[in-house]
N, C-alpha and C positions, 0 to 999 in steps of 0.2 A: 354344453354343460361343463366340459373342462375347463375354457376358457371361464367360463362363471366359478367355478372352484379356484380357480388360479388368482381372479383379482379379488375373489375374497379374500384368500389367503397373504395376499401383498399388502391387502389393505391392511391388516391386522400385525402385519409387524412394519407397518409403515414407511414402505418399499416405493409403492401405488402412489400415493400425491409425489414422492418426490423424481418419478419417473415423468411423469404429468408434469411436472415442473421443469424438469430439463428438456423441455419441446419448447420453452418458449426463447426464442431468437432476440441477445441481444447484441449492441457495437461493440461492444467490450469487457470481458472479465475482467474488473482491475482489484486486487487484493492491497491496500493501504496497510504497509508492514511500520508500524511507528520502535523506535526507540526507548526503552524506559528503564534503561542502565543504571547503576546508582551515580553516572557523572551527572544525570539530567535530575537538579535538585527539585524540588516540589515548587519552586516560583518557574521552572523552564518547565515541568510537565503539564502545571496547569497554563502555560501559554503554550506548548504543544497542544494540546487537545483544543482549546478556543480555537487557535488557527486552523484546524481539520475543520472543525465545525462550521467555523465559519467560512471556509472557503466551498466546503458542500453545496451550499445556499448562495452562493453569489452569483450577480445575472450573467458574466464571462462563462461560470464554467456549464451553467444550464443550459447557452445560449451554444456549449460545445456538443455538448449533451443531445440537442435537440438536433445540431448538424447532420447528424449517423441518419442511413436509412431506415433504421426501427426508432431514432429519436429516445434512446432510453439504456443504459448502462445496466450491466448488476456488477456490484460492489459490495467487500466486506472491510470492517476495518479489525485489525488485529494489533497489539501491541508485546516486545520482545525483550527480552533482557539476556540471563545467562543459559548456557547449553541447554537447560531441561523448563525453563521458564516463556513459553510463549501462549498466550490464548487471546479466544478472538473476544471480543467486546462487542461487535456489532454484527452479527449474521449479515448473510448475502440479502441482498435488497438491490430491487431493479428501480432505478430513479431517474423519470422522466420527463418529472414534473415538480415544479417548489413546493408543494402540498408532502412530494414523498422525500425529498432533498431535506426538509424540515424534520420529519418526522427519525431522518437517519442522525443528523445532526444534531437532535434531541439526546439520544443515545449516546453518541457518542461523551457528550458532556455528563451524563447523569450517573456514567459507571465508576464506582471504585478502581482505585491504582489499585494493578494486583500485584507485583512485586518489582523491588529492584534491585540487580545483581549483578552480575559483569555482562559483559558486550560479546553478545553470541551473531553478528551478522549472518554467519552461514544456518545457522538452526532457524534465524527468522524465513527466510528462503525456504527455507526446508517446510517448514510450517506451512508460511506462503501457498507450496506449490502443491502441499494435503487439501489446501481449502479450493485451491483451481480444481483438482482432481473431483472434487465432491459438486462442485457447483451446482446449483438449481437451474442455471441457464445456458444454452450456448453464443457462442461467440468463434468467429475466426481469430478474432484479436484478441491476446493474454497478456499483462501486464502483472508484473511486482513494482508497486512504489518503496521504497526502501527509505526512511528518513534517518539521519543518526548523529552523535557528536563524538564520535568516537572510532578507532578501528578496531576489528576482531581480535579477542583475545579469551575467546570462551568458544569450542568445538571444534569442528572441523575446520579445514581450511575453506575460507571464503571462498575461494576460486575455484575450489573444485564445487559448490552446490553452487554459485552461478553457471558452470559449464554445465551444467546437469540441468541446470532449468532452461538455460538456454537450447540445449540439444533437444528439449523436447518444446521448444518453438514460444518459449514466453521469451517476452524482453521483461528487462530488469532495469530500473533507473534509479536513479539516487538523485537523496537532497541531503546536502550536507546541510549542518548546521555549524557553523565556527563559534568558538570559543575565544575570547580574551585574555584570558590567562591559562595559561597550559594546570595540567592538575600537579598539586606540590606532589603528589606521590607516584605520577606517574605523565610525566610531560611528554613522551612520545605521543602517549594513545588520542590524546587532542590534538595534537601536532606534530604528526610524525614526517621525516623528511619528505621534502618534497611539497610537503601542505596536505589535511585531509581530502580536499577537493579531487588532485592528483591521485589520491592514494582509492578512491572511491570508483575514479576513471579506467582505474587500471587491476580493479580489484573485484570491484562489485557490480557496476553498470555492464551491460553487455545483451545481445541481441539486437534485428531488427531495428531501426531509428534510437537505439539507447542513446540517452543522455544522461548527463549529473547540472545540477543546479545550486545555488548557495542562497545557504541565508547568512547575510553578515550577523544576526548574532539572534537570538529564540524570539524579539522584540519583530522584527524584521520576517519573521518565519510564517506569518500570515499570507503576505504577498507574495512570498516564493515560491506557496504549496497552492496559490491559485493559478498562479503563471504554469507551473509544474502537471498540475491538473486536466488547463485546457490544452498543454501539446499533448498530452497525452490521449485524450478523449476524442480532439477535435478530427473531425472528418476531411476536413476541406483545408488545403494546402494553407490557405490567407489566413486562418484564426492559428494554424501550428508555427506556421513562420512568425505572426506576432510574439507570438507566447514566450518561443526561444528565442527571439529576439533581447525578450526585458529579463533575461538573465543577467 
């Protein structure tokens, strides 16, 4: 009788499915943290988002996908700008299969930009590591993908929320995105000494197999976020050695 009081009572402020829901076993929690600063003008956002989209669906990253002993990921994709501006765009989704790679990928392209404001790297993470914390699934393996054209100059300090996600067992990688001309108002934040690449390496990536990756320039950002995908994803040494290889 109490345990019948009890899941009625979960069920009713909807505790109950999403408990139900964190039993189900996948290879990976990966959280997709995108960029969407005001350096990333409206022709680089909407070829950010195609590139997500379309790298979800591609038979490389399925075929990463399928590698895992469950064969099937959950994934959210989120997008981030300044200290108090980040939200998710596409809820956690387990994708196993191109029917459900589609249907994520749909989303992704269909939503409104929601704001763009200065470059808060550390609060995306922050963000990030709220939506790991909630997950519907588990996974041994956690990931933050972190995309950006820019370095932190909105919150905390970057290095201290990657130590902090790191400390509690996610890895965090990056994908730069290079820029061609530095910003007339502020040419450090695209190319700050050293190169962004450098500054991502040392800044932002960290845990477990972390890497950084480039896209030469938002054109180019399709193929890097696929390469970038299946090391991440991939189970089996030979598809993660490819992938970081065609960095």
């Amino acid at each position: 009788m109490l345990r019948l009081i009890a899941a009625t009572v979960a069920a009713a402020l909807g505790i109950f499915p999403a408990l139900v829901r964190a039993q189900e076993p996948v290879d990976l929690l990966l959280v997709l943290a995108a960029d969407v600063s005001r350096s990333v003008d409206a022709n680089k956002f909407q070829l950010q988002r195609n590139g997500y989209a379309a790298a979800i669906t591609s038979p490389r990253v399925l075929e990463a996908i399928k590698s895992g002993p469950y064969g099937r990921i959950g994934i959210t994709f989120v997008e981030w700008s300044g200290a108090g501006n980040q939200k998710v765009i596409v809820d956690w989704t387990a994708i196993g299969d191109m029917a459900s790679a589609l249907d994520f990928s749909a989303h992704i392209v269909e939503s409104q930009r929601p704001f763009a404001d200065r470059t808060s790297i550390s609060s995306g993470i922050d963000f990030a590591m709220v939506q790991l914390e909630h997950a519907p699934f588990s996974a041994t393996r956690r990931t933050i993908d972190v995309s950006g054209d820019g370095t932190n100059n909105s919150g905390r300090e970057v290095t201290s929320a990657r130590d902090d996600a790191v400390g509690k067992g996610v890895t965090v990688n990056g994908l730069v995105i290079l820029s061609e001309t530095p910003l007339s108002w502020n040419a450090d934040h695209t190319h700050p000494p050293g190169g962004l690449a450098n500054y991502y390496r040392n800044n932002v990536a960290g845990g477990p197999g972390s890497f950084v990756m480039v896209a030469e320039n938002f054109e180019s950002f399709g193929q890097a976020i696929i390469n970038k995908l299946v090391a991440e994803i991939a189970a089996t040494p030979a598809l993660r050695i490819r992938a970081l290889a065609a960095r």
